[in-house]
N, C-alpha and C positions, 0 to 999 in steps of 0.2 A: 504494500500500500504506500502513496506517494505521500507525504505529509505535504500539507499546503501552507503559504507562510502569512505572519500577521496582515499582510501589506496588499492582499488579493482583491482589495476593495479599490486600490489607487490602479489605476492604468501603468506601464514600466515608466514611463513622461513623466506622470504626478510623480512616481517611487523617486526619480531622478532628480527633481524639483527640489520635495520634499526635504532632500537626500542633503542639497543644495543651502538651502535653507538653519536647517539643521544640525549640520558641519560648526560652520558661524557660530552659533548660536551655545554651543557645548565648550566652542576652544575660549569664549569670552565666559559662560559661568566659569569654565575650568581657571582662569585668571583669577577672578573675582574668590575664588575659593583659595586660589596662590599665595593672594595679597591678605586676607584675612586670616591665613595659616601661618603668615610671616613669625606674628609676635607669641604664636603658640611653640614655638621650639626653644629647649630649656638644656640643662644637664641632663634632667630624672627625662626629660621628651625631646630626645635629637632629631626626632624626624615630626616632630608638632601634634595635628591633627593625628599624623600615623601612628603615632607610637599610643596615643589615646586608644585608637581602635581595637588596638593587638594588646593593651595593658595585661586585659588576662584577669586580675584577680583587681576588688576592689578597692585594696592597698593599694596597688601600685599607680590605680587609676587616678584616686582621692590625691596622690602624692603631688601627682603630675598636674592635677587642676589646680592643688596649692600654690606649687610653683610660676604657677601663670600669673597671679596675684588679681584684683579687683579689675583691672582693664583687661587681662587677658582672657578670664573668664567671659567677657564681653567680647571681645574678638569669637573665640571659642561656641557661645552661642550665636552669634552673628551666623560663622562657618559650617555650623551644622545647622542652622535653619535653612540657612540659603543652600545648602546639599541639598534638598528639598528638590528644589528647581533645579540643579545639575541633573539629580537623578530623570528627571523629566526628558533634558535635555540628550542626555548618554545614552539613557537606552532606547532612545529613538534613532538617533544618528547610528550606532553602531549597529542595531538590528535591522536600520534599512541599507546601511553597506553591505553586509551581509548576504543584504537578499538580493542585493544588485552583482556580486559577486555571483552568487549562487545562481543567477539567469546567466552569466558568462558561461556556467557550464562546468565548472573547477568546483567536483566533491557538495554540488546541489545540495543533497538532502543533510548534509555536515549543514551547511551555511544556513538553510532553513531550522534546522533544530537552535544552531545557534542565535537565528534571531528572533525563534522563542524563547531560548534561556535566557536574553537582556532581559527578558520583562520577571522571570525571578530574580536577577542579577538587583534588579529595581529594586524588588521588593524586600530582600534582603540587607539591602540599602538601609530602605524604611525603617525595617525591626535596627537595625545596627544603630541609627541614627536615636531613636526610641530609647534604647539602652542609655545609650550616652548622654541622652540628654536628662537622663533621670540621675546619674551620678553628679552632670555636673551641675544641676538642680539641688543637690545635699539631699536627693531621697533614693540613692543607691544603694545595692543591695551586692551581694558577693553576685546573684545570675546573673546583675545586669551586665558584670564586668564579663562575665564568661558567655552570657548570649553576644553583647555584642563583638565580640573576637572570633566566637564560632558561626556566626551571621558575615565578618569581614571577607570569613577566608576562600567560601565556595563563591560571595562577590568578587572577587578579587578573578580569583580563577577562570570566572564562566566572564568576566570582562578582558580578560588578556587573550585567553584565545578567541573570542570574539575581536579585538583586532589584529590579530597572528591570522585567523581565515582572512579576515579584509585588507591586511597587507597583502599577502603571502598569495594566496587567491585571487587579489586584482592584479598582483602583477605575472601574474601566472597568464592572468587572462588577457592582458596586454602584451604578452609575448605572444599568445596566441594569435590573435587579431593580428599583431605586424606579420607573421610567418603567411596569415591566409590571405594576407593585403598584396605578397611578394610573389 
């Protein structure tokens, strides 16, 4: 059985647009998320927001919001509210590269499963995002630390190879194209 993918309601044109659209749209929240992780990086958080996500346990987490102090706290929920709207923006863009890939012909029903995974990738986001924000609320709990870590990692994952296919796959498929152009 063929699986059919999120996007079978857009014409390839709209998918391509959209596609277009969308791109933009993800590399400027991804910015806006840069800039607001800037003042999250610390000793106990060398990698800022990331090292929040992966803390693990609610010690280390509690550690790392201390250290940000009263403005970075404020950065910090700034950066996971507005994830919010990245997550919108990402798993749209990368689920419809994907599927544009996956119409070149390079490993189709890969690129279609994967850009149904963006949309748990999303959601996973969500719950991860949920977590954190309840630690760094003061109403955390040892799960919240460990949901959102075990929520980061399969996002993380079903996000990398979802642009590993749309790399790896588009230029797969652009070698194609020039070989049948020649």
């Amino acid at each position: 059985m063929k699986l059919s993918h999120p996007y079978q309601f857009l014409s390839p044109r709209l998918q391509n647009r959209a596609f277009a659209i969308m791109l933009p749209l993800t590399l400027l929240a991804m910015y806006v998320e840069q800039v607001t992780g800037v003042p999250l990086k610390s000793d106990v958080a060398p990698s800022g927001i990331f090292s929040f996500e992966f803390a693990g346990t609610l010690a280390a987490a509690q550690t790392m919001v201390k250290s940000w102090g009263q403005l970075g706290q404020i950065y910090a929920g700034v950066n996971i509210g507005f994830d919010f709207v990245f997550i919108i923006t990402y798993v749209i863009a990368i689920s419809l590269g994907c599927v544009i890939v996956a119409r070149g012909g390079v490993l189709s029903q890969v690129g279609i499963t994967l850009a149904w995974a963006m949309f748990a990738a999303g959601l996973f986001d969500c719950v991860e995002n949920y977590n954190l924000l309840q630690i760094l609320l003061g109403n955390g709990q040892e799960i919240n630390a460990m949901l959102a870590m075990w929520f980061a990692i399969p996002k993380f994952a079903i996000v990398i190879l979802g642009l590993a296919y749309f790399f790896i796959g588009g230029a797969v498929v652009l070698v194609m194209r020039a070989r049948e152009s020649h």
